[in-house]
FIVO-153802 format. One line per 10 residues: their letters; for each residue z, x, y of C-alpha. Coordinates in steps of 0.5 Angstrom, whole numbers, plus 500, padded with zeros to 3 digits. Layout:
N
A = Z X Y ~ ...;
//
This chain:
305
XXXXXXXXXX = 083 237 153 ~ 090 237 155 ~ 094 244 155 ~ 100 243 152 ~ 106 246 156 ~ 111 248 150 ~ 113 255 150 ~ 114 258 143 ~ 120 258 140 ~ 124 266 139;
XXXXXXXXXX = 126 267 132 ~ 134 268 130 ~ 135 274 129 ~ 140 275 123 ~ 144 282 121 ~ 148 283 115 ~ 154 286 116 ~ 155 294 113 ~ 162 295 115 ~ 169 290 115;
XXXXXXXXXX = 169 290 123 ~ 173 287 127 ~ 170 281 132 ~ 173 281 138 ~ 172 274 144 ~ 170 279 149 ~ 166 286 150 ~ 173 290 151 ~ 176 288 144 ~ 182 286 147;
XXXXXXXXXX = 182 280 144 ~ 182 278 137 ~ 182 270 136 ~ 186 269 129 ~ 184 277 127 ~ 178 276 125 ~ 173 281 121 ~ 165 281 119 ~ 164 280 111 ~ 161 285 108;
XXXXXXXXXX = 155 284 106 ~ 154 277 110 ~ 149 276 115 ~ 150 274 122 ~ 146 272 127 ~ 145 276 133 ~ 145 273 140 ~ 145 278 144 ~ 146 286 145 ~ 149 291 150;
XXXXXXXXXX = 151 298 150 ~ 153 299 143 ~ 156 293 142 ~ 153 286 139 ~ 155 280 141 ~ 155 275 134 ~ 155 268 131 ~ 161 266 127 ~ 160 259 123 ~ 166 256 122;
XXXXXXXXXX = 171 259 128 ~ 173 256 134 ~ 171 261 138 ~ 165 263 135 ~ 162 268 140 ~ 165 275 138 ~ 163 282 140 ~ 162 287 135 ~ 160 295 134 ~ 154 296 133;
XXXXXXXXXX = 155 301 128 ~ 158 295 124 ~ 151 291 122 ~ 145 293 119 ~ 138 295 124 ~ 132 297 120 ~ 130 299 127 ~ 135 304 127 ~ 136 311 124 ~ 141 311 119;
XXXXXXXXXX = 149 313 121 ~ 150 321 118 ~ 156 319 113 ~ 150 314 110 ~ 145 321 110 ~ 150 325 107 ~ 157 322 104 ~ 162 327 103 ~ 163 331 097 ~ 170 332 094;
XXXXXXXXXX = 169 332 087 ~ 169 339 086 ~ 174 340 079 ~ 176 334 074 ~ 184 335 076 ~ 185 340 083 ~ 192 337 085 ~ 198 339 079 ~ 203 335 083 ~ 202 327 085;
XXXXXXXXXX = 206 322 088 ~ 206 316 086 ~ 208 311 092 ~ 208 304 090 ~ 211 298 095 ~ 215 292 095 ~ 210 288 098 ~ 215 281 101 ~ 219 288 105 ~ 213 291 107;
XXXXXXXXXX = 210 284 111 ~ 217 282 114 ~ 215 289 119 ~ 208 287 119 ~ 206 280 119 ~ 201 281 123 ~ 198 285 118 ~ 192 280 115 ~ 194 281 108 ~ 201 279 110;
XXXXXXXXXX = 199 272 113 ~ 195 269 108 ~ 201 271 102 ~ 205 267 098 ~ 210 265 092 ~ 202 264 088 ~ 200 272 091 ~ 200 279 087 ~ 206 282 090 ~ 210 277 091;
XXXXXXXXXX = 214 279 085 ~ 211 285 083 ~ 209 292 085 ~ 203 294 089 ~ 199 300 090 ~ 201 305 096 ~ 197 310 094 ~ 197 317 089 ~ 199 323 093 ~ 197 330 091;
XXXXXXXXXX = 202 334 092 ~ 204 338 098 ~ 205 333 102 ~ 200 337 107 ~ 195 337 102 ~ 191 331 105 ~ 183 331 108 ~ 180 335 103 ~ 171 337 105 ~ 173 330 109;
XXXXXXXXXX = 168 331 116 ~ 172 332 123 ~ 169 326 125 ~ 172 321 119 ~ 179 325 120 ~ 179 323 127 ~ 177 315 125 ~ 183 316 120 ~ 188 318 124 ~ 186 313 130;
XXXXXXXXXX = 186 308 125 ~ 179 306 124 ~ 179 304 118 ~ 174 299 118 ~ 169 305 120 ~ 170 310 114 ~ 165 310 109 ~ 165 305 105 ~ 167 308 097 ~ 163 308 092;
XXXXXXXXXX = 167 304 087 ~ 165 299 080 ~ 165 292 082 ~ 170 291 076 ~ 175 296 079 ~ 173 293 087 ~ 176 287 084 ~ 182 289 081 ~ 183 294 086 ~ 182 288 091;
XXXXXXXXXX = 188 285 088 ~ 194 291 086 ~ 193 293 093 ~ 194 287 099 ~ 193 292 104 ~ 185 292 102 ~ 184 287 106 ~ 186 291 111 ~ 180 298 109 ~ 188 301 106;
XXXXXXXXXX = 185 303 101 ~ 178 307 105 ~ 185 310 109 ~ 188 312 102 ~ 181 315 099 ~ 180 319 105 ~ 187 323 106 ~ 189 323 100 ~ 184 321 094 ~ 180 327 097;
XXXXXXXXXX = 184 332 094 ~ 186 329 087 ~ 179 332 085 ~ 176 326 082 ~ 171 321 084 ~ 173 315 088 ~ 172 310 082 ~ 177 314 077 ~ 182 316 083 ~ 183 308 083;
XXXXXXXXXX = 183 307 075 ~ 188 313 075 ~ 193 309 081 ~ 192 303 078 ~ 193 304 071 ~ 200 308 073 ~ 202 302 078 ~ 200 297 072 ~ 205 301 067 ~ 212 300 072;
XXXXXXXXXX = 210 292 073 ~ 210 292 065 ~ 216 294 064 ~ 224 292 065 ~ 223 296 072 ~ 219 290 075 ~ 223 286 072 ~ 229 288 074 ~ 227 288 081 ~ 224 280 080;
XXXXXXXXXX = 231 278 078 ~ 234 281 083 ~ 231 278 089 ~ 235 277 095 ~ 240 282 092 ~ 243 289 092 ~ 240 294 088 ~ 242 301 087 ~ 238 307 086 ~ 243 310 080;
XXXXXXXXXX = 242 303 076 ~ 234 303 077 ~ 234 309 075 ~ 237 308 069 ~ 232 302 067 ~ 227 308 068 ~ 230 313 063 ~ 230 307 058 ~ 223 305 059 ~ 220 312 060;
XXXXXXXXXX = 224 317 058 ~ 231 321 058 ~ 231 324 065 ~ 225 320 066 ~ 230 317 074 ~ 231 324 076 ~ 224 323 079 ~ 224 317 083 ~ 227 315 090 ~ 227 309 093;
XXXXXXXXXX = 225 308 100 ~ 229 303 105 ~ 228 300 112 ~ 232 295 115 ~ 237 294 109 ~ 230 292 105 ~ 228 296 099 ~ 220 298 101 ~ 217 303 096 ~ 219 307 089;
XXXXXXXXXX = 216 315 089 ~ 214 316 083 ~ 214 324 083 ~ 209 326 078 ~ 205 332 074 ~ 198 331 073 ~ 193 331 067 ~ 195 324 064 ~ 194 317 065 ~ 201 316 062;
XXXXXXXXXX = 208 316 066 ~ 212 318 060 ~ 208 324 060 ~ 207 325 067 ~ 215 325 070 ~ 216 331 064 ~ 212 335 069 ~ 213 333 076 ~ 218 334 081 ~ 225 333 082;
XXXXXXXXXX = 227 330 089 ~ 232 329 094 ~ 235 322 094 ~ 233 318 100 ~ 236 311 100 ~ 241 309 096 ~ 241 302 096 ~ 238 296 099 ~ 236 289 098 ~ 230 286 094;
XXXXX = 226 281 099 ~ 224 275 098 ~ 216 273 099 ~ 216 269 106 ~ 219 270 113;
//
C-alpha cells in the first residue's frame, strides 16, 4: 500500500475586529499605509502573533499585511478586557450639569488644518458638513467638569489620544447611523473621546446624550444661521451680524450667548453657551451664560484644499 506523503493542511484562523484599530505595515506602528483602520465587527484572517501584537490580512490593499494590538480582535480563548467585565457607570441623575455648551464646527475650516484626518480626505462638495454645521460636542459646564466615574485607565487612553481603544458606546443603530453622519469626526473614534470627557458628566446615557446634541445641532442647521453662513462662503462674517440672525431666529438677546472661533483667519466653530433641562435652543439660551467675545470676524471656508 502507498503511503501518501501529503501533510494536513492547517485551517485559517479568522478573528472579528471589537475595536476601530489602526493597522500598521510594521510591528513598531511607525507606518500606516493610507491610514488604514479594522472594521468593527469584520473578520480578518489572523497569520501570525507575537508579543501583543497581531499580524492580519486586509483584502484589498496593496500592502495587505498589517500589525495590530491584540486587544483590537475578539479571541474566544482569551479572558475578557475589564472594560467589557464592567463598563463604567455614569448615569447616576437625568440632568447633573446645569450649564452646557453647545460647540458646533464649520467642517471645510476644520479640515484645511487637518487633512490628514480620515474624515478630511474622503470629504466632499456631495458630504454633510460641507455647507452645514457639524457636532463638536455638548460640554456640561465648568469647563473642568470633565471625566466623571471614568476609570484612571480610560482618562489615560483619552488624553493620549487613543480613541480607538476606549470603550465602544452602547448607542441605537438609528442614533450610530445618524451620529455617524452630523459628526465626521466618528470616523476618527471622535465621538468615543466626547463621550468619555464630556457626556459623562451630562448625566444621562450614551444614547440620550447623542439625541440631545443632535437634536440642538440639527435646530441651527434649520434655521437662517445655517443659511447664512452657506451664502457667505469665501466671505467675511462678523459676529454682531451672526448674532442678530440668532435673536431673529431664537429669540431677543438669544446672541448674547454665542461666540465664534477662528483660526488663521477661518470661522472654526459656533459655542452655543446653553442652560439645561430642555432640548430646545429657544429655551435653553434664557438660561445660559454670557461670554466673553473671542473672534470678531472671520472668513466662511469653502469645501476642498
Amino acid at each position: 500500500m502507498q503511503t501518501s506523503n501529503l501533510v494536513a493542511k492547517k485551517p485559517e484562523v479568522y478573528e472579528k475586529a471589537m475595536l476601530e484599530c489602526p493597522a500598521f505595515n510594521n510591528m513598531k506602528h511607525t507606518t500606516n499605509t493610507n491610514d488604514i483602520q479594522l472594521e468593527i465587527d469584520k473578520e480578518y484572517r489572523v497569520l501570525q502573533r507575537n508579543k501583543g501584537q497581531v499580524l492580519v490580512l486586509i483584502e484589498g490593499q496593496r500592502i495587505a499585511q498589517r500589525w495590530v494590538k491584540e486587544v483590537c480582535l475578539s479571541d474566544a480563548q482569551k479572558p475578557k478586557r475589564e472594560s467589557e467585565i464592567q463598563r463604567t457607570s455614569t448615569t447616576t441623575n437625568k440632568q447633573t450639569s446645569k450649564q452646557n455648551l453647545l460647540a458646533i464646527s464649520w467642517q471645510n475650516a476644520f479640515c484645511q488644518t487637518h487633512q490628514y484626518k480620515q474624515e478630511c480626505k474622503s470629504m466632499d462638495a456631495n458630504s454633510f458638513g460641507a455647507f452645514e454645521f457639524v457636532l463638536h460636542g455638548l460640554w456640561p459646564q465648568p469647563r473642568n467638569n470633565v471625566y466623571c466615574n471614568v476609570s484612571k485607565k480610560q482618562v489615560g487612553m483619552d488624553k493620549n489620544k487613543q480613541w480607538y481603544r476606549l470603550d465602544k458606546l452602547d448607542l441605537t443603530s438609528s442614533t450610530r447611523t445618524e451620529l455617524s453622519k452630523l459628526m465626521p469626526g466618528y470616523q476618527s473614534n471622535l465621538h468615543r473621546h466626547e463621550w468619555i470627557k464630556h457626556g459623562t458628566c451630562y448625566g444621562t446615557s450614551e444614547d440620550e446624550y447623542y439625541k440631545d446634541s443632535m437634536a440642538l445641532l440639527t435646530q441651527v442647521n434649520e434655521s437662517k444661521v445655517q443659511e447664512y453662513f452657506k451664502q457667505n462662503i469665501g466671505r467675511m462674517v462678523y459676529l454682531k451680524d451672526v448674532r442678530k440672525i440668532f435673536n431673529q431666529e431664537f429669540g431677543s438677546g438669544t446672541g448674547e450667548h454665542v461666540t465664534m472661533n477662528c483660526k488663521k483667519g477661518l470661522v472654526t466653530e459656533l459655542w452655543l453657551h446653553l442652560g439645561s433641562g430642555s432640548t430646545d435652543l429657544t429655551t435653553l439660551f434664557k438660561t445660559g451664560e454670557r461670554p466673553k467675545r473671542t473672534c470678531y470676524k472671520g472668513r466662511v471656508d469653502a469645501v476642498g484644499f
